[in-house]
Legacy VTK file of the C-alpha trace (Angstrom):
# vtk DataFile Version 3.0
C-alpha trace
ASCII
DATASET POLYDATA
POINTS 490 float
-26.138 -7.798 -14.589
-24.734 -8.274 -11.076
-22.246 -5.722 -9.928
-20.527 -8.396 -7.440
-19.093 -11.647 -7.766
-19.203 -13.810 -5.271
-16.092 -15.562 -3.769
-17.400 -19.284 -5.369
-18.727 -18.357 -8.791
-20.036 -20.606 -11.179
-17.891 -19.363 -14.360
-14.684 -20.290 -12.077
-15.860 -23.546 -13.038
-15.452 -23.109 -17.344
-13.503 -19.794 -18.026
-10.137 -18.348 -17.218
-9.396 -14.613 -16.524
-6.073 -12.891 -17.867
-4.885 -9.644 -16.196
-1.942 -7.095 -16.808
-1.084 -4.016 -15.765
0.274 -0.391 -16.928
0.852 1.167 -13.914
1.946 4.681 -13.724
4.081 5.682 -11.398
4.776 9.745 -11.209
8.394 10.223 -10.444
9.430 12.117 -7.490
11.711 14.673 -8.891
11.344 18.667 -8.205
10.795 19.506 -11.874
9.483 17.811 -14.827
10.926 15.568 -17.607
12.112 17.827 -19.902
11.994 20.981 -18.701
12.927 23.514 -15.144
8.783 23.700 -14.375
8.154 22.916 -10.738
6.359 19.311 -10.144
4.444 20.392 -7.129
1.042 19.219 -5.987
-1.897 21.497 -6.095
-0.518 24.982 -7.304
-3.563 27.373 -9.091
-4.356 25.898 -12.311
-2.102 26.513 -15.189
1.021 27.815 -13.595
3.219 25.592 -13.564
3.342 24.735 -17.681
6.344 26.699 -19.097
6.854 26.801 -23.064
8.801 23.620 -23.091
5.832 21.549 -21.854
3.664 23.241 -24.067
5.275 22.319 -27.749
5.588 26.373 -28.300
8.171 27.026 -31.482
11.474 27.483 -30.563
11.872 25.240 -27.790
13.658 22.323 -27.378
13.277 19.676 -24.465
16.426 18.766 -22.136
16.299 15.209 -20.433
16.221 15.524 -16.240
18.993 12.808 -15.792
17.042 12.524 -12.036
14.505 10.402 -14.187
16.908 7.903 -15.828
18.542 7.153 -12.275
15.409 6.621 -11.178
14.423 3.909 -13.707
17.383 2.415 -13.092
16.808 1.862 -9.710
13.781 0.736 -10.177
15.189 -1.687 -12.887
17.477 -3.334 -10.441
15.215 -3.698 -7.414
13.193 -5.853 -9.849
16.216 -7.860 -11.542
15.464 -6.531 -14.969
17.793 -6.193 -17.431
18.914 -1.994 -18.320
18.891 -0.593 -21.726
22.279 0.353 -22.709
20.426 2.598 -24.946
17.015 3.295 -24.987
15.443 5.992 -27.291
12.457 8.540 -27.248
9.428 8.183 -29.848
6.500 11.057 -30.404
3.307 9.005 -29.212
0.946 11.412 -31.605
-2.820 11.648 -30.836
-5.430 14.945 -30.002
-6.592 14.818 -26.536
-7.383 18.749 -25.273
-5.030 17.972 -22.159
-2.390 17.539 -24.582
-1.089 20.565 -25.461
1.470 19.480 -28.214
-0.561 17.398 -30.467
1.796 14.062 -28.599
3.475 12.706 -25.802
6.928 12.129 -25.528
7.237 8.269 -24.688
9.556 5.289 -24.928
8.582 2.711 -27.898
10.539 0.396 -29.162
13.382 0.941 -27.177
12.759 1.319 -22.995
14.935 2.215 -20.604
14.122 -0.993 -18.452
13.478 -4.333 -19.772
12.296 -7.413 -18.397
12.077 -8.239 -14.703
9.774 -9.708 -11.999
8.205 -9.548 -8.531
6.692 -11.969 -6.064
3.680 -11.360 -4.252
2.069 -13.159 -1.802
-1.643 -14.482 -2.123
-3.602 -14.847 1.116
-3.121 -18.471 1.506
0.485 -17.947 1.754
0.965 -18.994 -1.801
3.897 -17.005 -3.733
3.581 -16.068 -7.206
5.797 -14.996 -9.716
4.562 -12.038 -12.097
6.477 -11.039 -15.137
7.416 -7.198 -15.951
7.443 -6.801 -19.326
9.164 -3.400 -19.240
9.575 0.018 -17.837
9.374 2.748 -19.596
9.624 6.570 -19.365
7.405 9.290 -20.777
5.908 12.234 -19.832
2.189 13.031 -18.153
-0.490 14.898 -19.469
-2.590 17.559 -18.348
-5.975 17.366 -16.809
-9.677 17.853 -17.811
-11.783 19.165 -14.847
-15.275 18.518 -15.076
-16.898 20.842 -12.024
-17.680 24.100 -11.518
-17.655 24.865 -15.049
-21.699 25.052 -15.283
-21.523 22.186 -18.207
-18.182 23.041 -19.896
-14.548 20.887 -19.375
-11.402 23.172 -17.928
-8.121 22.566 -18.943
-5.337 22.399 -16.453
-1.817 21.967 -18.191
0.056 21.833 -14.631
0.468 18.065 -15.026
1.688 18.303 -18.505
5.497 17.106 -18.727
5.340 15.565 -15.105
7.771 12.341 -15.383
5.835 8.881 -15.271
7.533 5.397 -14.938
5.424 3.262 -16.819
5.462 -0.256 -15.792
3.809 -2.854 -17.754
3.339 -6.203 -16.750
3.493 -9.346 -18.384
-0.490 -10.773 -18.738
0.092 -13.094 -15.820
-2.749 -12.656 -12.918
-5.603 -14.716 -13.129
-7.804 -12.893 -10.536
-8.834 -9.198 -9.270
-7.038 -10.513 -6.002
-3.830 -11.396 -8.058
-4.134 -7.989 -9.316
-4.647 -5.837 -6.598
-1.504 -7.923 -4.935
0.786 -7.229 -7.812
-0.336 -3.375 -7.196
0.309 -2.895 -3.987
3.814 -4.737 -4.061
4.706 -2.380 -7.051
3.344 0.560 -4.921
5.456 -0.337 -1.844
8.056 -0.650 -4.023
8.729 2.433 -5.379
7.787 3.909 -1.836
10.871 1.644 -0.677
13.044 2.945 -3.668
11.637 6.824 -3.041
11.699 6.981 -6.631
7.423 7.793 -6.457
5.413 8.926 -3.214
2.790 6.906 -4.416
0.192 9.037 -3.426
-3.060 7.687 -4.997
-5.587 10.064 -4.224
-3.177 13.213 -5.946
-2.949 10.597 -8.694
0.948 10.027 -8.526
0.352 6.323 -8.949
-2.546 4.713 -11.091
-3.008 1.921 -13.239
-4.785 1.160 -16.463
-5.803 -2.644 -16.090
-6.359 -5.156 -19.332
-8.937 -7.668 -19.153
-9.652 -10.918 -20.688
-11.700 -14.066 -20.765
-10.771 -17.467 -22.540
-12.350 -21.029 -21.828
-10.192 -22.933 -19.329
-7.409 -25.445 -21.054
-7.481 -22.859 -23.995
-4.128 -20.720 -25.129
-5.320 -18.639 -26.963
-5.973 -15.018 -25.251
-9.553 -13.642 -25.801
-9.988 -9.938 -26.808
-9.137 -7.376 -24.279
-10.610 -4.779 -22.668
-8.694 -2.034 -21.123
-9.994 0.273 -18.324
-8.513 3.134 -17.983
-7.051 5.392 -14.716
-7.785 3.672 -11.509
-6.365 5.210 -8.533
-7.486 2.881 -5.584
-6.705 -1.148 -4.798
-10.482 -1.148 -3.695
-11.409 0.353 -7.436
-9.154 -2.285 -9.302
-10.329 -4.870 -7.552
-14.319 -4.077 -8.407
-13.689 -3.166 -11.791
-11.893 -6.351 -12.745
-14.536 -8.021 -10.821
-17.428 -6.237 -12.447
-15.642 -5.949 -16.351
-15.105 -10.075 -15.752
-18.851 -10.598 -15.449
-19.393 -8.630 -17.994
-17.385 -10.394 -21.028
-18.665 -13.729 -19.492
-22.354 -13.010 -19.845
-21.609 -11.635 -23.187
-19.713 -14.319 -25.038
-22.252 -17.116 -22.935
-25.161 -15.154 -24.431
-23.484 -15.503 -27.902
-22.101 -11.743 -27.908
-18.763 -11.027 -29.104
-16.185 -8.755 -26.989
-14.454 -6.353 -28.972
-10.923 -4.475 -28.221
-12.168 -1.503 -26.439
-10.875 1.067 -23.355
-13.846 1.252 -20.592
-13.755 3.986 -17.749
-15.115 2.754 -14.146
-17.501 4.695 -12.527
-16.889 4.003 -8.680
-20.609 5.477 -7.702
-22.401 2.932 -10.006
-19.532 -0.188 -9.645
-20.234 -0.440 -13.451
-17.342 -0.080 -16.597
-18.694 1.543 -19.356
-17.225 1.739 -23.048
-14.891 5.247 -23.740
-13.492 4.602 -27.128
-11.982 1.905 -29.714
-8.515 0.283 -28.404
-6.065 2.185 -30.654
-3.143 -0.212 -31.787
0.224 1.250 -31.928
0.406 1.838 -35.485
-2.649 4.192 -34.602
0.009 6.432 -32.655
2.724 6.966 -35.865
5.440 6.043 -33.495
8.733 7.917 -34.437
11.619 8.567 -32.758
11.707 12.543 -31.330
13.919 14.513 -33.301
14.928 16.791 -30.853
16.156 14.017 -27.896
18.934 12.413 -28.495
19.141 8.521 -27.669
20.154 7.734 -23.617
23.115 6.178 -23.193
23.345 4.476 -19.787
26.798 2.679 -19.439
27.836 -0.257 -16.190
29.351 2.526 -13.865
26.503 4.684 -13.934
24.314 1.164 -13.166
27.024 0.102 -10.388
26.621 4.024 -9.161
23.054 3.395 -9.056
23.072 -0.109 -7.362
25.016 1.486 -4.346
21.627 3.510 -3.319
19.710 0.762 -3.296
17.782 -0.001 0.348
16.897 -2.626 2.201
14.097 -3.796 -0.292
10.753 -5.437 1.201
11.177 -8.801 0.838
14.688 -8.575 2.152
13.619 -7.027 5.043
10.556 -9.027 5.927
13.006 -12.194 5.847
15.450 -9.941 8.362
12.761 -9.303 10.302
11.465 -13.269 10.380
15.068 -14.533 11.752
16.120 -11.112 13.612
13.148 -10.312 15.674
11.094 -13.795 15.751
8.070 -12.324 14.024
5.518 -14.357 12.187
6.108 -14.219 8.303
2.407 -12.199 8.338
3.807 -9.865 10.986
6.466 -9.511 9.057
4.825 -8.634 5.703
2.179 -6.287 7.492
5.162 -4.296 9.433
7.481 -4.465 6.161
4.363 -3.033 3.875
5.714 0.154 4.056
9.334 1.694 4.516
7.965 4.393 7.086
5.996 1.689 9.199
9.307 -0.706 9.141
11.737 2.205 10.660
8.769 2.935 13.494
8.603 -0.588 14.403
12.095 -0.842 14.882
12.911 2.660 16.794
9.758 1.147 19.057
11.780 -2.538 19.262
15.107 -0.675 20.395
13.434 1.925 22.503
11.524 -1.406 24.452
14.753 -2.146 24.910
14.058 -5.527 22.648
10.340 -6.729 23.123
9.718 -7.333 19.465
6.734 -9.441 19.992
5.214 -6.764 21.960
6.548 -3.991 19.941
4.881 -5.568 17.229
1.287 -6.373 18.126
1.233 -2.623 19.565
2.167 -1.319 16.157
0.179 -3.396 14.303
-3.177 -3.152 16.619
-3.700 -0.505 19.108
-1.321 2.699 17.065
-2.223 1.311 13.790
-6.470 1.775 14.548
-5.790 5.301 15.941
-3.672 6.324 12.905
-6.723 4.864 11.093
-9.275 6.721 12.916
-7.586 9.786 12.834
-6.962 9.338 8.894
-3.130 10.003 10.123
0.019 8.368 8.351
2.888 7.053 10.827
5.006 10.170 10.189
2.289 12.327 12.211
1.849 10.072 14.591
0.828 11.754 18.102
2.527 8.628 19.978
6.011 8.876 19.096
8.246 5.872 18.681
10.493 6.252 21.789
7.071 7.309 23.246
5.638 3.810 22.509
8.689 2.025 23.131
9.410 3.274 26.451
5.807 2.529 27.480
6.271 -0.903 26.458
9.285 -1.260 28.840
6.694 -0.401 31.851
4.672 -3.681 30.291
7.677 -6.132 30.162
9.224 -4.962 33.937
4.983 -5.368 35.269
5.240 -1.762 36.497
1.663 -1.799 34.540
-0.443 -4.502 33.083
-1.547 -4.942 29.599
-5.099 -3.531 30.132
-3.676 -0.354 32.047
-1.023 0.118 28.958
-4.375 1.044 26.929
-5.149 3.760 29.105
-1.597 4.843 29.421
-1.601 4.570 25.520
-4.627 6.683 25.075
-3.357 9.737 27.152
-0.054 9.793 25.266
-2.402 9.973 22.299
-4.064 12.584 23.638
-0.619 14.868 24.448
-0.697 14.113 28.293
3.033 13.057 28.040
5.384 10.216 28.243
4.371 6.715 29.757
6.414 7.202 32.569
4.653 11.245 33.567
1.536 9.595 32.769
1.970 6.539 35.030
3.078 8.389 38.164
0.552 11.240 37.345
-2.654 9.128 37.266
-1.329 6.186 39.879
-1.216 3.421 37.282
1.474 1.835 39.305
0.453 -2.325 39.016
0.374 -3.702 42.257
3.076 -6.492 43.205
2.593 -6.736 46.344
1.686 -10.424 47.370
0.029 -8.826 51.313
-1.831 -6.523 49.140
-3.692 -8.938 46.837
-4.232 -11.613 49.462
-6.002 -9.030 50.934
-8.573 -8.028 48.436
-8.900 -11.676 47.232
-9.859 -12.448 51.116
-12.410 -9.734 50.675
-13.926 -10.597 47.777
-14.630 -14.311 49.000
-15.730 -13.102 52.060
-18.413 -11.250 50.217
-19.598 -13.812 47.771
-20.235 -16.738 49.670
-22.828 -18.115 47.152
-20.669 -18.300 44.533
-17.742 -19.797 46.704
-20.032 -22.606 47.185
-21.056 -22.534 43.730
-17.003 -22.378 42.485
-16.631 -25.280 44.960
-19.280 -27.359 43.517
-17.853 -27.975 40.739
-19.117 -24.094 38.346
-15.412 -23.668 37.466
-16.587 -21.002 34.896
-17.421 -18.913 37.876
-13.676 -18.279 38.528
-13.529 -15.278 35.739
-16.319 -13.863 38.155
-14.024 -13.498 41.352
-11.413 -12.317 38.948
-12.847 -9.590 37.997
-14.404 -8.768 41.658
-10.511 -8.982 42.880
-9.418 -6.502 39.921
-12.181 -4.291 40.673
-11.430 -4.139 43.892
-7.710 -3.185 43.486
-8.752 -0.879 40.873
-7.562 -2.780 38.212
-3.993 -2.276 39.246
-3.324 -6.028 40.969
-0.616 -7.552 38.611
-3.120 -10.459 36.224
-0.682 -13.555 36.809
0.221 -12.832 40.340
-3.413 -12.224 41.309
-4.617 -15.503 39.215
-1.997 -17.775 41.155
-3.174 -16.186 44.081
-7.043 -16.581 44.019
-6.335 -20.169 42.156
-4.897 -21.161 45.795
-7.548 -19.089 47.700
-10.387 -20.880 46.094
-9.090 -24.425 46.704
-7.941 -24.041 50.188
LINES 1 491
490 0 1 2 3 4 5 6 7 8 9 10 11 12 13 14 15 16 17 18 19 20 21 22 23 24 25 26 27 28 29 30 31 32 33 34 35 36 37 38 39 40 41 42 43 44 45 46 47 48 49 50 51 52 53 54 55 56 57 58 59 60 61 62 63 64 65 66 67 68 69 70 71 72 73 74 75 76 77 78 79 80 81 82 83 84 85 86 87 88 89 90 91 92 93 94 95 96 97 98 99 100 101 102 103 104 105 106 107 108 109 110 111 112 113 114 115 116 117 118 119 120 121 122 123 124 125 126 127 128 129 130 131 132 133 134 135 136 137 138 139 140 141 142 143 144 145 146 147 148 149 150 151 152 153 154 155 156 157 158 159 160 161 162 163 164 165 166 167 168 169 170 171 172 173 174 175 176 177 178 179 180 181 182 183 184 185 186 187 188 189 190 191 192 193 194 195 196 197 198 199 200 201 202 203 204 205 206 207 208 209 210 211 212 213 214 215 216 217 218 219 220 221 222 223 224 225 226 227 228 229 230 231 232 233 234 235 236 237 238 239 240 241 242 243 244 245 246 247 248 249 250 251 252 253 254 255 256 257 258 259 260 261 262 263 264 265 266 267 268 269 270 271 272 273 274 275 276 277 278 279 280 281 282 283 284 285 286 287 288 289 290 291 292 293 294 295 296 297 298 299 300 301 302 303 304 305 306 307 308 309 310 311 312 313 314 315 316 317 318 319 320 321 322 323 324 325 326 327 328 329 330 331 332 333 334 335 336 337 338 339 340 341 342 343 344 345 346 347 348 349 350 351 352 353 354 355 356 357 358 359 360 361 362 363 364 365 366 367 368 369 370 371 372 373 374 375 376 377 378 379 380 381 382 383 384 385 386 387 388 389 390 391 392 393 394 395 396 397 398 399 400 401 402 403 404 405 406 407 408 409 410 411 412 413 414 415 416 417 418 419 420 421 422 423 424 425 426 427 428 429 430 431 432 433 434 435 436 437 438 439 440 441 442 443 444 445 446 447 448 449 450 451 452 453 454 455 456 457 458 459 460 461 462 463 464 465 466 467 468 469 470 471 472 473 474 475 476 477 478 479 480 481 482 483 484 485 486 487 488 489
């Protein structure tokens, strides 16, 4: 079997794909869900699970009310309705990273109910995609296959950490749809704080369910789920490659049967990990020792006053406010901590959006890139970018010398400003002084005068880069254009 499928493939044609999402979201609070343990990343194995986390005798677990509020933000940023009450259940099953024989979950009863996003397709399309609910419950540890010459380690640090669970409604009908919904969900709780949606450190991950059914048909076909993916590249292959899969199977008269799959990244291949347990499988009961959670309409009104500026909100300020292009708009908006540089680089410019924007988005955004750097460590600060900007929009420099400009404020060498007056970079305005090297440069190329004359228009990019060579590339472009335009028809 193929592990790609192409962008036109022939099964487009006769079957339909079905997608949802359980996407975990670790919440972003300083100790876990039911007990004082520290939540922080990367401490030495094992020291970080206290008795509480553990299911030792004797203990008892004590709600973090830090974990309601934040499901009930994340409840109203997507217009979903709040549980006045929702209740705790025992989720029982043996796993060796779970310590207590079960996970404390939410069942029947979750704290969030039904809601919705919109993403946006690339065609421009919008789409609606159902949330089913939101749920809390708590993580659990980790198996660590390396280093163990053949054996499985145990590391219970992650065990109690508080997850939002987010399910969605079975309403994508592509990986693309998919990864979309994803990343909205992920900027999301970014926006909200609520999750730092670190995937790598596994603080957000999804478990995606798969299906195929012949087009015009209602009826769902049988699922597959695969299990733990932590990158939008990963989701994206492994719906790909589990969609192939079912496809050749039911066309080559197999049947698909309820299953979770794991994806192996290095082969781009699913393969099966166990039987889909059904709920009933779990013995669902409500946790003795947690009482239900009552949330009542002041706590939800206290709540609602924290909200921010959500995305889409501020990629439609953004649209009217600045005159950006709606895909500026969603590219600057994509993150909170990229929307707050582009505007401290807008007001430091002094108001050159436009610009401010295509710098952000192209030349600051491929060094942050290259460097593997987030915006918060940028080198080029914001004031740093905007005031550099400012030296673009008054010509004291030219586009082309701004990238050299940038690249030394990259490389610590100071403000725009220092770096301009330090290195020359002054653009030259001065009508005398460009006449003069244009005069020059025809003087010295009287074959291709003739030539320019004669009707080879194309050669007038030649003398304009003989005249900006010759003034060291500091002659102002549109001054020195109107200029030689005049030159070379006089």
């Amino acid at each position: 079997m193929s592990n790609s499928v192409s962008s036109v493939s022939p099964w487009q044609q006769e079957w339909e794909v079905v997608i949802g999402l359980e996407i975990h979201a670790q919440l972003a609070t300083r100790t876990k869900i039911f007990s004082g343990a520290a939540t922080a990343y990367g401490a030495e194995p094992n020291t970080q699970a206290c008795a509480v986390d553990l299911g030792l005798p004797g203990v008892l677990p004590v709600l973090n009310g830090e974990v309601a509020r934040m499901a009930v933000k994340f409840g109203l940023a997507t217009g979903a309705r709040i549980a006045p009450r929702s209740v705790f259940a025992r989720k029982n099953y043996f796993y060796p990273d779970l310590p207590k024989g079960y996970q404390i979950s939410q069942y029947e009863l979750p704290i969030v109910g039904q809601g919705s996003i919109q993403i946006e397709l690339d065609d421009g399309v919008t789409k609606t995609i159902g949330i089913t609910r939101a749920h809390l419950e708590e993580d659990a540890g980790k198996s660590l296959h390396e280093d163990f010459h053949g054996l499985t380690g145990i590391d219970l640090n992650r065990a109690g950490t508080p997850l939002l669970e987010i399910v969605s409604e079975p309403d994508m009908r592509s990986a693309k749809e998919a990864v979309a919904y994803m990343k909205k969900i992920h900027s999301l709780v970014r926006y909200l704080e609520i999750c730092d949606g670190n995937m790598q450190e596994g603080s957000f991950r999804c478990d995606a369910n798969v299906s195929v059914r012949p087009k015009g048909r209602e009826k769902f076909g049988t699922r597959a789920e695969i299990k733990n993916i932590n990158s939008f590249r990963f989701v994206e292959k492994a719906i790909n490659y589990e969609v192939e899969r079912q496809i050749e199977l039911l066309e080559s008269g197999g049947t698909v049967v309820q299953e979770t799959r794991l994806y192996d990244a290095d082969k781009d291949e699913t393969r099966s990990m166990r039987s889909k347990e059904e709920a009933f499988d779990y013995r669902y009961f409500p946790d003795p020792d947690l009482l239900p959670l009552d949330v009542d309409e002041a706590f939800i009104a206290e709540v609602r006053r924290t909200l921010p500026e959500l995305p889409d909100e501020k990629r439609e300020r953004f649209v009217y406010q600045y005159g950006l292009t709606p895909y500026d708009a969603s590219v600057l908006t994509a993150s909170r901590e990229l929307a707050d540089f582009f505007e401290a680089v807008e007001k430091a410019s002094d108001g050159e959006a436009k610009q401010s924007a295509n710098w952000v988005m192209g030349d600051l955004s491929a060094a942050l890139n290259k460097a593997n750097l987030d915006i918060a460590n940028s080198p080029v600060t914001a004031q740093m970018l905007g005031g550099m900007i400012q030296r673009i929009a008054d010509d004291t420099i030219s586009g082309k010398i701004a990238k050299e400009v940038f690249e030394a404020m990259w490389n610590g060498e100071g403000d725009a400003d220092a770096i301009i007056e330090k290195k020359g970079l002054k653009q030259v305005t001065d009508t005398g002084a460009i006449e003069q090297a244009i005069d020059a440069v025809i003087a010295n190329n009287p074959k291709q005068l003739e030539q320019y004359r004669s009707g080879q228009e194309k050669l007038f990019g030649f003398f304009v880069g003989q005249a900006m060579k010759a003034t060291q590339g500091k002659a102002n472009p549109a001054l020195l254009n109107e200029l030689l335009k005049k030159k070379l028809s006089s």
